[in-house]
NUGURO-650177 format. One line per 8 residues: number of its first residue (from 1); for each residue x negated, y negated, z negated of N, C-alpha, C. Coordinates in steps of 0.001 Angstrom, whole numbers. Layout:
# NUGURO-650177
NUM	X/Y/Z/X/Y/Z/X/Y/Z ~ ... .
***
This chain:
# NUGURO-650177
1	3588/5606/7995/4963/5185/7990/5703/5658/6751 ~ 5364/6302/5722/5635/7072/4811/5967/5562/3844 ~ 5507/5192/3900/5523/3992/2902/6676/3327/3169 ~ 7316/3313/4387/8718/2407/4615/9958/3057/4850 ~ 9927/4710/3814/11050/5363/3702/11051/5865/2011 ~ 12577/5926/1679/12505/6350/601/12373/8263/446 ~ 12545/8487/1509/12632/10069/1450/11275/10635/2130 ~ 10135/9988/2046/8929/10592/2314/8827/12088/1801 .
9	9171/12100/690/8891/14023/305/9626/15163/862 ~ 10415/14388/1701/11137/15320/2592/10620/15292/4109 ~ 10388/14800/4195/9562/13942/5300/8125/15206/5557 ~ 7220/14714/4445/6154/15805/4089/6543/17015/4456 ~ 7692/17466/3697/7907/18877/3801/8111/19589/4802 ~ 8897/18591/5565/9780/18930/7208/8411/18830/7987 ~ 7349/18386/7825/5920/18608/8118/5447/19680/8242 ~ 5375/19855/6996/4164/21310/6391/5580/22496/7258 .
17	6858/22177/6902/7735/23546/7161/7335/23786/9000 ~ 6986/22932/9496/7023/22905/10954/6086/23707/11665 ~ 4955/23473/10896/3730/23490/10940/3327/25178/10911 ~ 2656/25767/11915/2074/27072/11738/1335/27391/10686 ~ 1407/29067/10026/255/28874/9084/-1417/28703/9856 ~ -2185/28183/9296/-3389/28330/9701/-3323/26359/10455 ~ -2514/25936/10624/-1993/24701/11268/-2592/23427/10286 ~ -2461/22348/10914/-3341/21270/10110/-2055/19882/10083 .
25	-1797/19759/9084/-1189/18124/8438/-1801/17368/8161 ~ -1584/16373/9078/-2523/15118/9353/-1353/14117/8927 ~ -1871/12818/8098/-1213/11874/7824/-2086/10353/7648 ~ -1438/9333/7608/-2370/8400/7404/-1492/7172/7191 ~ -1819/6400/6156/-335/6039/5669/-1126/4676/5303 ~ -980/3278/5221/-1655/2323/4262/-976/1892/3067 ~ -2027/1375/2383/-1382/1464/855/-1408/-351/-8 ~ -515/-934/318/-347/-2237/245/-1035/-2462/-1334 .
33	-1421/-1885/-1954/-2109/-2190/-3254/-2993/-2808/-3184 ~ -3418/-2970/-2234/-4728/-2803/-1738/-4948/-4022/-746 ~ -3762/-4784/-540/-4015/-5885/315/-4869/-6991/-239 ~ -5897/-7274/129/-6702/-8508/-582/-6924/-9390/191 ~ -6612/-10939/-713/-6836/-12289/412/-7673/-12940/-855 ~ -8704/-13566/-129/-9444/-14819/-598/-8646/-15873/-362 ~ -8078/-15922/-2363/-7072/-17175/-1881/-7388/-17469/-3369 ~ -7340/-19289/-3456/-7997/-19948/-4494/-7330/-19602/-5676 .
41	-5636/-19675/-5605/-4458/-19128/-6723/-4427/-17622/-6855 ~ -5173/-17057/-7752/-4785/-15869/-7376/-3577/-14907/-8070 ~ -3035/-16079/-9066/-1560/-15300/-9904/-986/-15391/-8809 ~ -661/-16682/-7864/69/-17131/-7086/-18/-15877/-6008 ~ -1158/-15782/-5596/-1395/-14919/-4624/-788/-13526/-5037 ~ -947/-12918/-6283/-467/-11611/-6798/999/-11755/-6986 ~ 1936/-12995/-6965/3453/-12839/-7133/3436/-12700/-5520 ~ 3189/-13209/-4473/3861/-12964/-3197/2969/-11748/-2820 .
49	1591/-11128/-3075/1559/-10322/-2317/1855/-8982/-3138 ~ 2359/-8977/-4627/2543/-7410/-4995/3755/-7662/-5177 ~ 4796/-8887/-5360/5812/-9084/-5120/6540/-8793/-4141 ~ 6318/-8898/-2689/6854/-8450/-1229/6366/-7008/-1454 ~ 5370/-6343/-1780/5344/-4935/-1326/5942/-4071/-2303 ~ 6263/-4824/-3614/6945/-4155/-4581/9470/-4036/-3980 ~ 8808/-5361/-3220/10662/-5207/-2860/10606/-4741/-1631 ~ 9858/-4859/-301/9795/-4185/860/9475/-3234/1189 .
57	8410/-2702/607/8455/-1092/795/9024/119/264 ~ 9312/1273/638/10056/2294/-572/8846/2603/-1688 ~ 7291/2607/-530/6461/3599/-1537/5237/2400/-1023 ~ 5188/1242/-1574/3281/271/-1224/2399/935/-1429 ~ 2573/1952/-2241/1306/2594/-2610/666/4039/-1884 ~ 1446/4086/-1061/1588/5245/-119/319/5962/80 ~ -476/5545/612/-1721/6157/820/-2231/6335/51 ~ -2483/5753/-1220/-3425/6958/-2830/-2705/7616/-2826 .
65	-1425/7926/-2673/-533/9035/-3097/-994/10404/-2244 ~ -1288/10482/-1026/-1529/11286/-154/-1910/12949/-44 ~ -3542/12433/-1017/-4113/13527/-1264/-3355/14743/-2284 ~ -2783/13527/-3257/-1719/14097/-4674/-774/15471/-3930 ~ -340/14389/-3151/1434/14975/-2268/1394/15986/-1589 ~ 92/16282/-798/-426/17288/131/-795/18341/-471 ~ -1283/18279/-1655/-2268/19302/-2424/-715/20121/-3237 ~ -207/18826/-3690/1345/19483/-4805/2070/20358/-3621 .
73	2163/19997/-2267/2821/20966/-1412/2692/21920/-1038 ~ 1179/22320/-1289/1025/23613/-1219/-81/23723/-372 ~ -774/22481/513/-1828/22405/1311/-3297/22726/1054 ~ -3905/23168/1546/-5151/24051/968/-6344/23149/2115 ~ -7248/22797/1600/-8625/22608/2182/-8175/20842/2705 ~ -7542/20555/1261/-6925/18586/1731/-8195/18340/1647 ~ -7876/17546/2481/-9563/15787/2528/-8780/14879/2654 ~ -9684/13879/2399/-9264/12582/2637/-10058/11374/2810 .
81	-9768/10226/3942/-10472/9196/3940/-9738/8344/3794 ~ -10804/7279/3203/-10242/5738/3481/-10753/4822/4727 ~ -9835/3908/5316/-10829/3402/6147/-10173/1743/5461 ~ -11040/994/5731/-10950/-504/5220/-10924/-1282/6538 ~ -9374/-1904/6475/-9686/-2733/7784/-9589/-4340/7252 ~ -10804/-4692/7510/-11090/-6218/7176/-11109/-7198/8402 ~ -10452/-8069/8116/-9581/-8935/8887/-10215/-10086/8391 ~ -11118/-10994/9151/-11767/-12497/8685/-11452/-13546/9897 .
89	-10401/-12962/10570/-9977/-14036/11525/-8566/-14037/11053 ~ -8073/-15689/11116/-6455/-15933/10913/-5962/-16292/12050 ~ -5308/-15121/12975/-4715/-15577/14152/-3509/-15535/13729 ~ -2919/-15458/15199/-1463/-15706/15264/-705/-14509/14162 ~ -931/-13137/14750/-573/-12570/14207/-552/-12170/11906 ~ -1781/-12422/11698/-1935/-12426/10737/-1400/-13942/10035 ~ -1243/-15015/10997/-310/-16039/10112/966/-15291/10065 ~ 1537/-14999/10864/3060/-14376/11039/3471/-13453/9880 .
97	2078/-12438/9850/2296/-11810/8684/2614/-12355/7122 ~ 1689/-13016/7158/1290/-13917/5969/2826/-14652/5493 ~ 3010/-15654/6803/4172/-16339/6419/5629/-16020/5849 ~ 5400/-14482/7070/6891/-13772/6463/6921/-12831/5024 ~ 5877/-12775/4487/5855/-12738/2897/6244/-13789/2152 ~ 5672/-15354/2570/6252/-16118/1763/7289/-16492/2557 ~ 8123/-15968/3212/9626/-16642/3561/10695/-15154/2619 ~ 10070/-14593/2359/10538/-13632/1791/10380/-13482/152 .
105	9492/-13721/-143/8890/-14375/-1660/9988/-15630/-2150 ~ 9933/-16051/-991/10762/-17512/-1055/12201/-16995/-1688 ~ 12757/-16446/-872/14186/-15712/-660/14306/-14963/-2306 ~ 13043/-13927/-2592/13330/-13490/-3670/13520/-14164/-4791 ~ 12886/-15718/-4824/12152/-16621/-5769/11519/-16197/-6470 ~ 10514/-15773/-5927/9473/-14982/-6966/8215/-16494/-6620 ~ 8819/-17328/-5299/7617/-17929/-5441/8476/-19688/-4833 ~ 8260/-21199/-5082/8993/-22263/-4683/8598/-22147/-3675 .
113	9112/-22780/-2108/8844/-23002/-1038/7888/-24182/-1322 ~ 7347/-24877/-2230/6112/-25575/-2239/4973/-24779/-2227 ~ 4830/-24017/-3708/4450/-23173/-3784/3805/-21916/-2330 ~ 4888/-21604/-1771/4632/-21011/-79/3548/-21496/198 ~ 4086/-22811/563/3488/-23584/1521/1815/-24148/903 ~ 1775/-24237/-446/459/-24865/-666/-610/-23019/-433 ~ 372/-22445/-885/-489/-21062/-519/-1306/-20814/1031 ~ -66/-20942/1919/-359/-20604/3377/-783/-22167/3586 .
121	-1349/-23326/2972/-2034/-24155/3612/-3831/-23984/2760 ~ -3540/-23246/1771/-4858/-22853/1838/-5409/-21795/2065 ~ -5302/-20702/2499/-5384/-20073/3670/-5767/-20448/4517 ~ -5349/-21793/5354/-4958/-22038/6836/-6336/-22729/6467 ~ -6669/-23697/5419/-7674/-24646/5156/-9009/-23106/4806 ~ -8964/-22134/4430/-10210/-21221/4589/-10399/-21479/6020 ~ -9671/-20869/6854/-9605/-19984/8248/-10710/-21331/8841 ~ -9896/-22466/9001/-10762/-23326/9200/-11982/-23958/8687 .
129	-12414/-23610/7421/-13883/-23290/7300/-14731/-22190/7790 ~ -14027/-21223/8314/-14586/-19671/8791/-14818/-18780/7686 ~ -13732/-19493/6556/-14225/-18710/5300/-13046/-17526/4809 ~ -11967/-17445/5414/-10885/-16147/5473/-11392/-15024/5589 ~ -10469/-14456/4922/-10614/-12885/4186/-9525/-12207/3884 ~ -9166/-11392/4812/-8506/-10101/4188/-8315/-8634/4633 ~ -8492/-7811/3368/-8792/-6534/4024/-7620/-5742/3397 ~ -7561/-4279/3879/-6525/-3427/3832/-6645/-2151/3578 .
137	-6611/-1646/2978/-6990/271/3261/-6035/932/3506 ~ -6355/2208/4492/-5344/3071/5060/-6405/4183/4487 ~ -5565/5234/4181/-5714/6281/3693/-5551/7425/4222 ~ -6460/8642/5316/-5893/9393/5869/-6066/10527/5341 ~ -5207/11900/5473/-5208/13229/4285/-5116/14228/5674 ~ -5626/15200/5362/-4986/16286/6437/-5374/17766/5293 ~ -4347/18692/5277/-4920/20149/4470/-4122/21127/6181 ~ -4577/21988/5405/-3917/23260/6380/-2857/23875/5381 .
145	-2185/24282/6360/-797/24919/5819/-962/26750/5601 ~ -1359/26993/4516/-1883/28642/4063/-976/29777/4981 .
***
């Protein structure tokens, strides 16, 4: 959730301050950099999808940041994983997603509502070959608090 506030480093801190010594900070944040679609346009595809996460989120990049943020705070014995969640079905939900980027892309004009639409109809024209694709990484960190 770190990614959809601008005051995450306070956030962190009010963490680690909470936290017993010997205590463990666990976080896990996804990092919209990282969103990838098999889509034929792919400038097109890079104005709505680094376009929306560049105006909707405080921090898209949230999760590489993690390990950085934890370690600068003072956290000792950080790890970190990635996990990749790949998504090759276009249901309901993932149209919804999809769409409200380009109704929002739209809004910014970063992209024409033709434009939108030839995007999310090829998409829609993968899904229905069984040929859709998209994956995501979330990034999880945990250190102990010294």
């Amino acid at each position: 959730m770190l990614l959809h506030v601008p005051a995450g480093g306070r956030i962190l801190a009010e963490m680690i301050r909470v936290t017993n010594p010997g205590g463990r900070v666990a976080v896990l944040d996804q990092d919209f950099g990282t969103l990838v679609l098999d889509a034929p346009d792919r400038a097109l595809t890079r104005r709505i999808v680094d376009g929306h996460a560049e105006r909707f989120y405080a921090e898209p990049w949230s999760g590489r940041t993690l390990l950085r943020r934890l370690r600068r705070a003072g956290l000792v014995r950080v790890r970190s994983r990635v996990f990749v969640v790949v998504d090759p079905v276009y249901d309901d939900y993932v149209r919804s997603m999809l769409e409200r980027r380009v109704d929002l892309a739209t809004r910014w004009r970063l992209v024409t509502a033709g434009e939108g639409r030839r995007w999310l109809g090829s998409l829609e024209a993968a899904a229905a070959r069984g040929e859709f694709f998209m994956s995501l990484n979330y990034v999880g960190v945990v250190g102990v608090r010294p």
